[in-house]
C-alpha positions as CSV (number, residue, x, y, z in Angstrom):
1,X,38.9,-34.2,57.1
2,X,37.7,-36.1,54.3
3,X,34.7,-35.7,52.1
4,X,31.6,-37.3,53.1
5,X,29.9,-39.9,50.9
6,X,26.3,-38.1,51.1
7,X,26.8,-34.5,52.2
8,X,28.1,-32.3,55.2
9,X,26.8,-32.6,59.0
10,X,24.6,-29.8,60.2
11,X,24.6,-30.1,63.5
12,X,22.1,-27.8,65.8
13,X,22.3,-27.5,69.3
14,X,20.6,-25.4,71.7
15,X,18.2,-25.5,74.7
16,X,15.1,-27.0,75.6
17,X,11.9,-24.9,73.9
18,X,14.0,-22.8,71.4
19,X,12.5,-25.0,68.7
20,X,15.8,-27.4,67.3
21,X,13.4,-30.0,66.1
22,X,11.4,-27.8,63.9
23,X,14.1,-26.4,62.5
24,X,16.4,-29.0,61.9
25,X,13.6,-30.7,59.9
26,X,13.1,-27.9,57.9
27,X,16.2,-27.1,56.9
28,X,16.8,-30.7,56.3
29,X,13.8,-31.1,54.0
30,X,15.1,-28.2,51.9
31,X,18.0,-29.6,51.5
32,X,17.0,-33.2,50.9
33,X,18.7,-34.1,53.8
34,X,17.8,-36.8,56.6
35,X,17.3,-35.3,59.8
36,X,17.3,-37.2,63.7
37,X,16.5,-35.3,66.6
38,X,18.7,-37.1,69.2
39,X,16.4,-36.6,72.5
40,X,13.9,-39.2,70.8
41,X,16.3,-41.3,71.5
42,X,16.9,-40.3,75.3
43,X,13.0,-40.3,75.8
44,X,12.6,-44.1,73.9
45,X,15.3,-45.6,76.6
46,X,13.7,-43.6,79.6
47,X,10.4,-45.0,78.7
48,X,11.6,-48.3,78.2
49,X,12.8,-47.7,81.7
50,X,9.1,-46.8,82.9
51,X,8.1,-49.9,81.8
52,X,10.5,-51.9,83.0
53,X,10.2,-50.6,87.0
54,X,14.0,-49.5,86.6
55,X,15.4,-47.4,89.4
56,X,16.7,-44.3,86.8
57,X,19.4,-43.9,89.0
58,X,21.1,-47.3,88.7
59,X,23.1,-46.4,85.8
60,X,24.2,-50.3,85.0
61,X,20.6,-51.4,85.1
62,X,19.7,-49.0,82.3
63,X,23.1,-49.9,80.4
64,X,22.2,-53.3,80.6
65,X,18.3,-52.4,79.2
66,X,20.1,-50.4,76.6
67,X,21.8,-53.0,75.0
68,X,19.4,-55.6,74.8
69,X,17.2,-54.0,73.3
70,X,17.0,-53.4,69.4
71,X,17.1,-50.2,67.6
72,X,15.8,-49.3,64.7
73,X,16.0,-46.0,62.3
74,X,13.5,-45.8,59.7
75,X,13.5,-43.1,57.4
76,X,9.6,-42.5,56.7
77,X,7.9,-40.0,54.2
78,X,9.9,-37.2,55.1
79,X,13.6,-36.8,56.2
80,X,13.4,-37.7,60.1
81,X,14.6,-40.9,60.9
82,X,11.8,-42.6,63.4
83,X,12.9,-44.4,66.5
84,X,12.2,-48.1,67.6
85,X,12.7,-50.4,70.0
86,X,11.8,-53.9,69.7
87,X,10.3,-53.3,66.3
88,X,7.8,-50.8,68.3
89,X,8.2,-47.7,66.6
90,X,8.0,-44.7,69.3
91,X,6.0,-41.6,68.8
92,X,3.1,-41.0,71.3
93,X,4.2,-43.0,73.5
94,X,7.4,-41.0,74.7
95,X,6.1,-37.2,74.7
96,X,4.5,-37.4,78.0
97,X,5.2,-35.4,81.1
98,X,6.2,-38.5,82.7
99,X,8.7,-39.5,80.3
100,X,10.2,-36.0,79.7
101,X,10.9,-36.2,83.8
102,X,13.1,-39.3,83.4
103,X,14.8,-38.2,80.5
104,X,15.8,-35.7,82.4
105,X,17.2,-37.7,84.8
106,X,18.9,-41.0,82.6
107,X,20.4,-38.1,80.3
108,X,23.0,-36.9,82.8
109,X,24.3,-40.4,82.9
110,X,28.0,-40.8,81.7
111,X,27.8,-44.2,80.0
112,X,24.1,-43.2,78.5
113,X,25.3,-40.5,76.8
114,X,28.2,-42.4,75.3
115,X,25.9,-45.7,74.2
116,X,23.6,-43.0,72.8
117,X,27.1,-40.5,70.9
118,X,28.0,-43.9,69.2
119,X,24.2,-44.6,67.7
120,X,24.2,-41.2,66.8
121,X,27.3,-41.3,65.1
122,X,27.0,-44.6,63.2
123,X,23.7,-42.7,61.8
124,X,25.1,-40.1,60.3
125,X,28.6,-40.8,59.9
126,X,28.4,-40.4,56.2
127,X,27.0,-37.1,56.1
128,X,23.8,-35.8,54.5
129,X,22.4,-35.0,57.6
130,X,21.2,-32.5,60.1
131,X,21.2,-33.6,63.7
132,X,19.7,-31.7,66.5
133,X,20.6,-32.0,70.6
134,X,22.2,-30.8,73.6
135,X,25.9,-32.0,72.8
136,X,25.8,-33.0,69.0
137,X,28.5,-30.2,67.9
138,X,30.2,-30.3,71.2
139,X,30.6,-34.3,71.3
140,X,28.8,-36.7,68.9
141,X,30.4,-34.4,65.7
142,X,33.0,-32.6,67.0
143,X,34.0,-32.5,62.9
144,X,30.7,-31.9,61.6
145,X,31.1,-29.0,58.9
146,X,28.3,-27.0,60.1
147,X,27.6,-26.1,63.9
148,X,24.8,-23.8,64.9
149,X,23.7,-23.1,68.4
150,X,20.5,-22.1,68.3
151,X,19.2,-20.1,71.4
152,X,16.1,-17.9,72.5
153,X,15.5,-15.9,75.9
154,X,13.9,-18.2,78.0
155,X,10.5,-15.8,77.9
156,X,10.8,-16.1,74.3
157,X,10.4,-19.7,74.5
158,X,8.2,-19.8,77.1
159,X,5.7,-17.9,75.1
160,X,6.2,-20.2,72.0
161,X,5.4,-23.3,74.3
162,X,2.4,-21.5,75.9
163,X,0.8,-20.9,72.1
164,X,1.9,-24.2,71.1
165,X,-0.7,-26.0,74.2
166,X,-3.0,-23.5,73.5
167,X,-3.6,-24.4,69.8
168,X,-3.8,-27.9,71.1
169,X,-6.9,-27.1,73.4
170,X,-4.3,-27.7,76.3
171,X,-4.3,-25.4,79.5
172,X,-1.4,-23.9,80.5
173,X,0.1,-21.6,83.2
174,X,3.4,-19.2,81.7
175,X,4.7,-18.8,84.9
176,X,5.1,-22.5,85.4
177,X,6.5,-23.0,81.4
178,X,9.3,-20.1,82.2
179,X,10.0,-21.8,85.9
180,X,10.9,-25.2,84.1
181,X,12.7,-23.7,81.1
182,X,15.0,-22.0,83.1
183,X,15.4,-24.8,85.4
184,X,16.2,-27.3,82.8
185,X,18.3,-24.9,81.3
186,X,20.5,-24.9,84.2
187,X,20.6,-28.5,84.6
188,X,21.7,-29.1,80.6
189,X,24.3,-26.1,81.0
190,X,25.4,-27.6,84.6
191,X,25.5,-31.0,84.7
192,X,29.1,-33.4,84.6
193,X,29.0,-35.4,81.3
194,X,28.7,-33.6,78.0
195,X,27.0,-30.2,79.2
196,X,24.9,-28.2,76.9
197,X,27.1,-24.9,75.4
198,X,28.2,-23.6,72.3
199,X,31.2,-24.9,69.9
200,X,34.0,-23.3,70.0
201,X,34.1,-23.1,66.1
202,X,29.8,-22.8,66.1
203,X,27.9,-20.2,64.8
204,X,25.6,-18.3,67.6
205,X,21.6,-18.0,66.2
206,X,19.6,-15.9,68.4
207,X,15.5,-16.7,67.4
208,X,14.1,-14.1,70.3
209,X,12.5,-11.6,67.5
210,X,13.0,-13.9,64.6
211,X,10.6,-16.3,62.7
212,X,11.6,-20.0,62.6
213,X,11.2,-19.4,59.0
214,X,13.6,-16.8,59.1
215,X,15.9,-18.9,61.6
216,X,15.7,-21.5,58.5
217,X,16.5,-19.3,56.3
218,X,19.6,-18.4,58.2
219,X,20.9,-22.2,58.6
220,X,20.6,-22.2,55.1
221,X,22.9,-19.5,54.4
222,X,25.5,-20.8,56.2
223,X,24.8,-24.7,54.9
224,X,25.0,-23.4,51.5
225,X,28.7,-21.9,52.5
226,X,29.7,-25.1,54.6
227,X,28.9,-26.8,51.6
228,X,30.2,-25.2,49.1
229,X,33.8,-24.9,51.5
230,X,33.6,-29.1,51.6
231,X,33.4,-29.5,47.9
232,X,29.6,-31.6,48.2
């Protein structure tokens, strides 16, 4: 493999709750790196979808959406890249309840999930980067010099959620969080194109009794290892 132009690939997957985003952001920060979490991605075209009255099951009517519209990746004051459609760029807009459902449902889709592995590989094909998602070490960068999988009980996780609406003055039942944690986990983990699992080559993180400051500080352990091994 040859060397990069602007760093190694971290690439972080793991399941839904265990905190990937957070992580990946810090981890690229510290390393001046830029950082994309791929399911902003999934939720922008889902609620493009919404808008647009598509049926989320008629795969070529969402292909066809997905390529007319225009993407855009903007780096702003820190290192995620923001999303945008249309010159919209999507923040709010695509962390409701309603959105996350059809995410859900377009992201099984065979040809979404390739249209989506080639945006995410033109992005950070030159390295420099730390990309989180279901697939990213599995699939988008199979080469990527760093793979982590980072992982949590699903209690673990639920909990961290449950805090997480509390501080926001949201109410929230734990035995609801915990029922759609482990049911999403099973339909990542189960589902035909590109399912959610470890590398083969990856390096296992288990957060359950760890900080994500300390799950950082672990990434950064190895990135400082992957790095040095690529020559960056």
């Amino acid at each position: 493999m040859s060397k990069r132009k602007n760093g190694i690939i971290v690439a972080i997957d793991g399941p839904a709750g265990v905190g990937k985003s957070t992580v990946g952001r810090m981890v690229a920060e510290r390393l001046n790196y830029g950082f994309l979490s791929t399911g902003k991605m999934y939720r922008a075209l889902a609620w493009k979808a919404l808008q647009a009255g598509l049926d989320l099951a008629d795969e070529d009517a969402l292909m066809n959406l997905a390529g007319k519209l225009k993407w855009g990746f903007t780096r702003g004051s820190g290192p995620e890249l923001l999303v945008s459609i249309d010159g919209r760029t999507l923040i709010g807009e695509i962390t409701t309840e309603s959105v996350g459902k059809a995410t859900s449902a377009l992201a099984r889709l065979g040809s979404v999930r390739a249209f989506m592995c080639d945006m995410q590989r033109g992005a950070g094909i030159e390295g420099g980067f730390v990309m989180e998602g279901r697939d990213i070490g599995t699939n988008v960068f199979p080469d990527a010099e760093l793979k982590i999988y980072l992982d949590a009980s699903p209690e673990a996780r639920a909990g961290r959620r449950l805090r997480q609406l509390s501080e926001q003055g949201l109410r929230a039942e734990y035995a609801q969080i915990l029922e759609f944690i482990v049911k999403r986990d099973a339909q990542d983990s189960q589902r035909k194109n590109n399912p959610l699992k470890k590398a083969e080559d990856g390096v296992y993180l288990d957060s359950t009794n760890i900080t994500r400051a300390q799950a950082v500080e672990e990434i950064l352990k190895l990135c400082r290892g992957a790095i040095e091994k690529a020559g960056q």
